[in-house]
N, C-alpha and C positions, 0 to 999 in steps of 0.2 A: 387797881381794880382787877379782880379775877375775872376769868378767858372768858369772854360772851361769847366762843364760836357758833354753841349749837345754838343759843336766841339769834344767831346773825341768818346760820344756814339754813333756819327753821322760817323765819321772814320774807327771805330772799323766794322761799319752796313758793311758801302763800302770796306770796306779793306774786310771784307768776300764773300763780294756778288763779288767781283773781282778776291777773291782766287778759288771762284768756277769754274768761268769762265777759268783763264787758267789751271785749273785741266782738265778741257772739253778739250784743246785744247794737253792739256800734252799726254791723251789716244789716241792722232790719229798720223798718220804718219805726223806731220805737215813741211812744209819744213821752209828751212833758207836761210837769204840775207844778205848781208852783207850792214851794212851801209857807206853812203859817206863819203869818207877824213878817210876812215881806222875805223871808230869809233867801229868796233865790231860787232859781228851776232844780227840780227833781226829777231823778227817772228811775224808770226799774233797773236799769245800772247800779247805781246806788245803792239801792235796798240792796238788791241780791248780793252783791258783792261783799256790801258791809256784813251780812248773816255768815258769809262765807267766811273773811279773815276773822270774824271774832269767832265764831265754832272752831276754828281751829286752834286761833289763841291760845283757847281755853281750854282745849283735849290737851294739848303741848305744856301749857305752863299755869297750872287747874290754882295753882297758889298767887297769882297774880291779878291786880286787877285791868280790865279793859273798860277805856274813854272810846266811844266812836261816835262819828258825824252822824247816823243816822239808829244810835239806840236812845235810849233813855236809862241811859247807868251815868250820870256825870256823878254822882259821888264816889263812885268808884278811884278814884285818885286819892280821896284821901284818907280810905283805909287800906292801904296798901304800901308798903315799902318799893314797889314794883309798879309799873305801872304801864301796859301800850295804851298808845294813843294813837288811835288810827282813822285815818279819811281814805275811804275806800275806793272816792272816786274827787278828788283836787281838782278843779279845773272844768264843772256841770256845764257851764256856758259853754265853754271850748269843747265836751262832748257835742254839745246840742247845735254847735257852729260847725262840727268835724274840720276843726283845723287838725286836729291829734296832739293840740299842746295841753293834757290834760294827763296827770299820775295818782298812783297808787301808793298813798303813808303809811309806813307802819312801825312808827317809832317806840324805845323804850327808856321811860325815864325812872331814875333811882333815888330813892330821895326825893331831891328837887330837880334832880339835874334833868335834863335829854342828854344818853350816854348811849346811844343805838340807833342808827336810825338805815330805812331799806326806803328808798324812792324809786315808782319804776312806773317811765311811760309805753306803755304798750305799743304807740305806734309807731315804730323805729327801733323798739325792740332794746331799750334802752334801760340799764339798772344801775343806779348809784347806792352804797350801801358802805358804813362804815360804823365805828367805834371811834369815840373820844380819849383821844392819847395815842390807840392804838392804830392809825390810818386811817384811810377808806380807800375805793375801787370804783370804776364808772367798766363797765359791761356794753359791749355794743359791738353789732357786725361780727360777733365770735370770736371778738378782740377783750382785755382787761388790761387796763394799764390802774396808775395810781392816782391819786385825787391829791392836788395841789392848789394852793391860791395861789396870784400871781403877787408878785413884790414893787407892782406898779404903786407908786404913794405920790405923785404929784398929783394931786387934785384934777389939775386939769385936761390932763391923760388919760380918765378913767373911762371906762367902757360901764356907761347906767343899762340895766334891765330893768323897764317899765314895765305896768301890767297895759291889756288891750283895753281897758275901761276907762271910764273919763282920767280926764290928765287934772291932777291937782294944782292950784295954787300953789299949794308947799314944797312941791317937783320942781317947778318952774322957780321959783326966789333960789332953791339949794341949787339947780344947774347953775341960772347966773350966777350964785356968787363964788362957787367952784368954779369955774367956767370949764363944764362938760362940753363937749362936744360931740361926744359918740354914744347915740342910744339905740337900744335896740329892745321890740314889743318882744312879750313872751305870754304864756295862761299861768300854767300852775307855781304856784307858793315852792313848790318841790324843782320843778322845772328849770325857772331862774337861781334857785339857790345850787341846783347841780350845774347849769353853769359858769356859777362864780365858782365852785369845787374844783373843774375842771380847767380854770383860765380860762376860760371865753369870754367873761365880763367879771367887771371886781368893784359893783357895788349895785344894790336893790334897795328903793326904799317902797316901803308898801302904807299911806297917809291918812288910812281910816280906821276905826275901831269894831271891822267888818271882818274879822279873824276870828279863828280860835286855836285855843293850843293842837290840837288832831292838824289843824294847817302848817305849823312848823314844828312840831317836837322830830318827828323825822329827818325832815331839810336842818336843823338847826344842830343835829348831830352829825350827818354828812358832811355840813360846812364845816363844823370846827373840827372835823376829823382829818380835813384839808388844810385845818391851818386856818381857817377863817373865822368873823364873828358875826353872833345874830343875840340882838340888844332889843329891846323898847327902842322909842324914838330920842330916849334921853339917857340914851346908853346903860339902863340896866338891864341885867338880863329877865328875862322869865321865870317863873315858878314855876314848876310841875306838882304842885302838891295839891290840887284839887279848890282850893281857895279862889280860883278866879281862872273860868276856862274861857273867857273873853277876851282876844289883846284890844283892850281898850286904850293902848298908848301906841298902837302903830308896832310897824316894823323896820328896823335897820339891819341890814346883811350886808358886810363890807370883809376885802380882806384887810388882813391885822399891819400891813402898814400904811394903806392909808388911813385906815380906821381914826385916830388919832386927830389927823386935819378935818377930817369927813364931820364926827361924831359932833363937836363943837356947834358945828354952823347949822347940823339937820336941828338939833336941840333948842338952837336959839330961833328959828323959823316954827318950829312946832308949838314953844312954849308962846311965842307969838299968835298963835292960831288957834289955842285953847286945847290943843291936843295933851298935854302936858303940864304939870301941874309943877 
């Protein structure tokens, strides 16, 4: 694959210059909407942000197309060889909760692939950003070190990152029958996936069909730029080709040596559950 550097350092520019911005928006009393067809609270966060990273997308890489959570271009994917996918604000509840476990995606996929991706939570000042094949990096405290999964593969050893929303059925059969015992809550899709990049947990399962590609085309490059994997619930990976911006089959995010024990048992509880077909 030829050098992504300037689509890295050009993400990395706008993923900050956007974290600013809903930081602005974090300190004021800002109010919340709810979007149409149930999809979830909105804020001017949101919008602004999203107008923000795709303007610049767009001045920078005028031959590419741009997916974002809050335009209306989803076909944009699939006339394009090129493709961001971006969520300008991951994690609406956790703004609107201000815990601060809420980031900014701004991933690029090739092809089919996600081969780029920049996650950055604003409050702790926190950036993860990498290339497929070619490493990644986590940013934080005015420190950079390197992005690795961990080689923990005994099932039962594994450190789970849940999300803060209802706890599934399908969480609880895969903990028993791994026998997890170490979990830990988190918000954003980007969030938890930079801390399995990092070693601080080395498996995520996300049980709904309440996703969309902009939620992990970015995390799902960090991770495997760390070594890690992010699959469906029946271990195939995603498409990025505009054909389906829904993950209607769930998410798995694990590192690549439990992946193996893990994959099996989340697939057979899923396909149990109607998730998977």
């Amino acid at each position: 694959m030829p050098s992504l550097d300037t689509e890295l350092d050009t993400a990395r520019r706008i993923a900050r210059e956007a974290g600013a911005l809903l930081l602005e928006v974090y300190a004021t009393p800002f109010s919340v909407e709810d979007k149409a067809g149930g999809q979830g609270p909105v804020t001017e966060a949101d919008t602004r942000a999203n107008a923000l990273i795709v303007e610049a997308l767009r001045r920078a890489f005028p031959g590419d197309g741009v997916v974002a959570e809050e335009s209306d271009n989803s076909a944009a994917a699939g006339r394009f060889e090129r493709c961001w996918f971006v969520d300008p604000l991951d994690g609406t509840q956790e703004f609107v909760n201000r815990n601060g476990e809420f980031a900014i995606h701004i991933g690029l996929a090739i092809g089919t692939e996600a081969v780029l991706g920049v996650v950055y939570r604003p409050v702790g000042d926190t950036l993860y950003s990498g290339v497929v094949g070619q490493g990644g990096f986590v940013e934080k405290a005015g420190a950079r070190r390197a992005l690795r999964v961990s080689d923990v593969a005994e099932p039962a050893s594994l450190r789970l990152v849940v999300s803060r929303s209802h706890r599934s059925k399908l969480t609880n059969q895969v903990v028993a029958r791994l026998g997890i015992t170490r979990e830990q809550e988190s918000g954003s899709v980007g969030v938890k996936c930079g801390l399995l990049a990092e070693s601080q947990a080395d498996l995520y399962l996300h049980v709904s069909d309440k996703s969309y590609r902009w939620d992990n085309c970015a995390p799902e490059a960090v991770l495997r730029s760390a070594g890690g994997i992010l699959t469906d619930l029946g271990g195939t990976p995603y498409r990025y080709d505009g054909s389906e911006l829904q993950n209607l089959r769930g998410l798995l995010a694990c590192n690549a040596a439990a992946f193996p024990h893990v994959q099996p048992v989340v697939t057979r509880f899923a396909r149990e559950a109607g998730l998977i077909t």
